[in-house]
N, C-alpha and C positions, 0 to 999 in steps of 0.2 A: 533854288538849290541846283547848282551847276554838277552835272558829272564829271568824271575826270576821265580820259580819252581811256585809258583802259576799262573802265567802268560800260561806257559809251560801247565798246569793241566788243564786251562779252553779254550785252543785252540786245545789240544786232546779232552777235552770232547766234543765242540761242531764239530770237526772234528767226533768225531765217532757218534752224532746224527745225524750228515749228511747221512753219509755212511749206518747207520741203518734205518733212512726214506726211503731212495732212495732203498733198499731194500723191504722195506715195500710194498714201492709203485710200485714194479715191479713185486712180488706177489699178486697184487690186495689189498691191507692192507692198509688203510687210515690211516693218521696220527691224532689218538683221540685228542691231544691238539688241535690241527688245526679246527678239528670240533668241539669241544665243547667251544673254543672261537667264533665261528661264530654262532652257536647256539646262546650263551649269549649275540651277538653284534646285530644279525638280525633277531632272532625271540626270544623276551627277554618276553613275555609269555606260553612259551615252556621249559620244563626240559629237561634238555641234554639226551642219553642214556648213560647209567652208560658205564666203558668201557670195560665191559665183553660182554653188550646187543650190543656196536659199533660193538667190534671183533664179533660178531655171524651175526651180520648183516652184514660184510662186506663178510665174509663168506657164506655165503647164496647165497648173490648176486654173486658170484665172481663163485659158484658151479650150480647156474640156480636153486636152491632151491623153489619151488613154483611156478615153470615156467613148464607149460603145455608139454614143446617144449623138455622136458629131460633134461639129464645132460649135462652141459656146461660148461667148461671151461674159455672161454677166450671170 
């Protein structure tokens, strides 16, 4: 059964948004859709963080940023 070049186009695309979360998420990089759907679902008087403030934040956290105890990695 052959696909059809659109078919083909939208099983790579979300093949490589797989591969590019699953990266994210093994450099410590959360996935912004992800949060800022849950934002909107579970605390829906709350603004999202834009997703420049996410990555800095995820960043932060991910370097021990504000953390007494020094630089941290992992």
């Amino acid at each position: 059964m052959a696909l059809s070049s659109a078919e083909l186009r939208d099983r790579l695309r979300t093949f490589s948004k797989c591969v590019c979360d699953g990266a994210r998420l093994m450099v410590g990089q959360g996935d912004y859709e992800a949060y800022a759907a849950h934002i909107r679902k579970t605390h829906a008087d709350q603004e999202p963080m834009t997703e420049r403030e996410f990555f800095r934040n995820r960043e932060n956290a991910r370097f021990g940023v504000g953390n007494r105890s020094g630089f941290r990695c992992c």
